[in-house]
N, C-alpha and C positions, 0 to 999 in steps of 0.2 A: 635470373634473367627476367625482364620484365615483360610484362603479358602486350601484346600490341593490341589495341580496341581500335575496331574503324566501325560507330554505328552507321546503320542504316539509316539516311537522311528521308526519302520521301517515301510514299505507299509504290511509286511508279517505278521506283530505283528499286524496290524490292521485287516488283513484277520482271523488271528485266536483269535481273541478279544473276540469272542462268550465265557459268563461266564458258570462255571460246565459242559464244553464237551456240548453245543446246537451246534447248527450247522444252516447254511442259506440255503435260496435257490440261486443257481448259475444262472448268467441272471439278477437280478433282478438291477435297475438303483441306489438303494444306496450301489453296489457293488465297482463302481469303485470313488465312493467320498472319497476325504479326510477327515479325522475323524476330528470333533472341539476338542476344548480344552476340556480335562477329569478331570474332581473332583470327589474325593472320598464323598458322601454324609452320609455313615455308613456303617458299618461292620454286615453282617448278613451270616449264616451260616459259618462261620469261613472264610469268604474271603468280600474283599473289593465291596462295589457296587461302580458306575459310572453314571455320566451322563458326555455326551461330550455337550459343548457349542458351541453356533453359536451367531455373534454377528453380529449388522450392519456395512456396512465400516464405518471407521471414530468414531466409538461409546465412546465417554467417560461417563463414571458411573457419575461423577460429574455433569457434566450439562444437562444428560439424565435421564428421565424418563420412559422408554417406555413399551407397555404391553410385556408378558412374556408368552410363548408358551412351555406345556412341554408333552411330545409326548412317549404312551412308545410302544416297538413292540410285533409281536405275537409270536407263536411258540406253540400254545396247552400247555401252562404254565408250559411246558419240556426244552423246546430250542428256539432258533432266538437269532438275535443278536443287538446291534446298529445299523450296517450299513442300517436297515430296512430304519429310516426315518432319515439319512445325506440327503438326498438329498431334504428331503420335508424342515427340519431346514433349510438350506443352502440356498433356495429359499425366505424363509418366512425372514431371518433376511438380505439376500437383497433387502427387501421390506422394514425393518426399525425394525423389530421385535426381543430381544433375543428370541431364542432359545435351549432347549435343549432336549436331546431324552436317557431315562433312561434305566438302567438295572436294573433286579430284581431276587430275588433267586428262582434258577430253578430245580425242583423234579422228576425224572421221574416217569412214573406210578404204577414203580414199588415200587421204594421207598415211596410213597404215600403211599399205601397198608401197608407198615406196618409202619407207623406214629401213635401214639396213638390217642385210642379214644379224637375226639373232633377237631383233627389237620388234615388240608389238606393244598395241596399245593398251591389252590388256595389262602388259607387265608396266606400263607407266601409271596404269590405276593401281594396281596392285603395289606399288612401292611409295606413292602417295595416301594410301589408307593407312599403310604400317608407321608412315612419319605422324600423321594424326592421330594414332595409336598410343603413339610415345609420347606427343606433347602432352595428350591428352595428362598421360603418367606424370611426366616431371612435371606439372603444374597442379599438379592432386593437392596442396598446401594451399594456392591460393583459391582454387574454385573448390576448396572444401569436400573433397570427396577420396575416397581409399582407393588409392590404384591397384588393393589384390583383390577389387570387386569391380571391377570393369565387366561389362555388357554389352557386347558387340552385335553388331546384324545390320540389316538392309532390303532392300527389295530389289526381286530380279537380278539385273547386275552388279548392284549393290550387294546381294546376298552374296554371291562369288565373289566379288572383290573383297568381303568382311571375313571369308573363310578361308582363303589365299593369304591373308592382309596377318592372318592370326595361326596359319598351320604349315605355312611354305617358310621354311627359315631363313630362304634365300630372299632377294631382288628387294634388297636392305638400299635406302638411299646413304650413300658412304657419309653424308653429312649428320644424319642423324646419333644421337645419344647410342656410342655400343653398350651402354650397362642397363638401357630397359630395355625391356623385353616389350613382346607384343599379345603375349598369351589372356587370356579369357576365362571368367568362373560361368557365362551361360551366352547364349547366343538366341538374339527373336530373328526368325529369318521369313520372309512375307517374298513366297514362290521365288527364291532363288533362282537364278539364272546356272545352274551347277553344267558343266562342260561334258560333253560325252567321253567314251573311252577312245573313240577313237580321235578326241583331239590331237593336234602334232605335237605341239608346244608343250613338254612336261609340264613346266613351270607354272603355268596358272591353268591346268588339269586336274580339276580338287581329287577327282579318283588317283591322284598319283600321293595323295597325302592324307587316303584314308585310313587311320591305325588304331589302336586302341586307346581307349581314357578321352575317347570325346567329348569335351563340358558339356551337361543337359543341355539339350536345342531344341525350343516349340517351332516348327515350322507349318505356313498355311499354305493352301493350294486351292485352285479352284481346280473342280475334276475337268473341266475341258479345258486343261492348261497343255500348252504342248511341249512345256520344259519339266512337266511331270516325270516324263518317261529319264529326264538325265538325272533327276531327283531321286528315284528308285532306285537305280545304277548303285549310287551313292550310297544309300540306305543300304542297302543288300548287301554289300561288302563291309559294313559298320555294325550290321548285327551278327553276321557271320563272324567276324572278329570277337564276339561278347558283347558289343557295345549295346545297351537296352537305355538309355538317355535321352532316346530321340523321342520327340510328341510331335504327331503329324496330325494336320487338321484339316479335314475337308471340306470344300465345300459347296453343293451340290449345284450342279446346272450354272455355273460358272467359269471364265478364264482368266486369262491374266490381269494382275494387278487388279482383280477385284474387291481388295480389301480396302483404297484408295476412296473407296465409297460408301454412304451406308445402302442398306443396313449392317453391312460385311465389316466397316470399322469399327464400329461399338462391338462387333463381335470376335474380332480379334483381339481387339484392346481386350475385354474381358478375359479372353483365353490368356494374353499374355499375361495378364493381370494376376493370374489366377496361380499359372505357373512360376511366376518370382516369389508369392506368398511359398507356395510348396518349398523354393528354393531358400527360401528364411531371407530375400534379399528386398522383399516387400512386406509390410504389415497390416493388418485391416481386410477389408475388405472393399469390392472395386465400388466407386458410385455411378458407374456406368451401367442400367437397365436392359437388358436386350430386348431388342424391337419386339412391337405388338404384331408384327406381321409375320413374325412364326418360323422367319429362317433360325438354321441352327448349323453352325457348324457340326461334322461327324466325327470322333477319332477313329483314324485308321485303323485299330483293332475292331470296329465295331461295324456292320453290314450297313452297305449303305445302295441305292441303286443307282448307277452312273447314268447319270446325262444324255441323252438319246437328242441328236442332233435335227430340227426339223426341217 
């Protein structure tokens, strides 16, 4: 099947790229990136989804194999837009990686509300990651990358949609390929939006699909996040099973989506950087510096003094 290309025509057509009227936050550093290359991966809600591609210089499909990173953003599973992670793609496939960072169909809350029993919006994100998942796979030949090194994650709601998208076997779009699969060798997750226990909806309840054999996952946080607490939930049932894969990063006097910005970008990227080297799915070392202003991210095993609100 042949790949469908729709570039990006102007800088303005990329600032309003946000799909069904979402919208970003202004400031943030994948504001002013150029958008990769956009493929259409399927049709859901009567409009086209997307992912834009990032690839390494020089990259040919032919005589490249390389892992494959697919990244999707937040927005309370209403709004955001791609521009969230150009900039984290566009760093990682100048490291040697494709990249690509997806869109997904987006419901307000109100239109949620009256979706029939059984349908939320979360489960229409969640089954548009897993289709992006898969093209991503059967087209591993022409964009040059090994689909048993696929990379998944996201921020926020992204980060839930990418864990659902990769651990819930259900809420399959019946059009998609049944012979690939959607499974993951590591996961970058930046303050996931993870559901509490007491959500209703099994289905996209990540504690309903916590089990063992979790792909290593670097996950960040700032400590005055208040999706921390469904973060730990999560955690705690993951290492109670065995699971020791997870790297959690702090980081201090901070909230949500603050990696979005520096200093806290260059500081993540280096952590993630750090942990695909571990994982053998990177090589080298990062050329990212961390700031002369002394923030540092903390790992979770290691003391650190929380955030005192003024």
């Amino acid at each position: 099947m042949k790949l469908i290309l729709t570039l990006m025509f102007t800088a303005a057509m990329m600032v309003n790229a946000a799909p069904d009227g979402a919208t970003k936050r202004k400031g943030d550093l994948g504001d002013d990136m150029p958008a990769g290359k956009s493929y259409t991966y399927k049709e859901s809600g009567g409009k086209p989804r997307q992912l834009e591609m990032f690839f390494p210089p020089n990259h040919d499909p032919s005589k490249a194999k390389v892992p494959g990173v697919i990244l999707f953003h937040g927005g309370g599973w209403g709004s955001g837009s791609l521009t969230a992670f150009r900039s984290t793609c566009a760093y990682f496939a100048s490291r040697g990686l494709v990249c690509a960072t997806a869109d997904y169909q987006l419901t307000s809350e109100a239109k949620n509300e009256k979706m029939p029993a059984g349908g939320s919006r979360k489960r229409l994100c969640v089954t548009d990651a897993k289709s992006a998942i898969r093209w991503f796979k059967q087209h591993a030949t022409e964009l040059g990358i090994d689909p048993k090194r696929i990379i998944a994650g996201g921020g926020s709601a992204g980060g839930h949609i990418s864990a659902l998208a990769t651990l819930n076997p259900g809420l399959n779009d019946p059009a998609d390929p049944k012979d690939i699969d959607t499974s993951v060798v590591a996961y970058l997750w930046f303050n996931p939006a993870f559901v509490t226990p007491e959500e209703k909806d099994d289905a996209i309840n990540v504690m309903q699909f916590v089990t063992t054999n979790l792909p290593p996952a670097i996950v960040f946080f700032g400590d005055k996040d208040h999706f921390l607490k469904g973060w730990d939930s999560a955690e705690a049932k993951w290492r109670s099973l065995g699971n020791q894969t997870l790297d959690l990063e702090i980081a201090h006097g901070v909230g949500h989506s603050f990696y979005a910005r520096e200093p806290w970008e260059s500081l993540t990227l280096i952590a993630a950087d750090q942990f695909l080297v571990k994982l053998g799915l990177l090589t080298g070392e990062t050329p990212r510096t961390p700031p002369a202003t002394g923030e540092k991210l903390i790992p979770a095993n290691e003391k650190y003094i929380p955030a005192i609100d003024k």
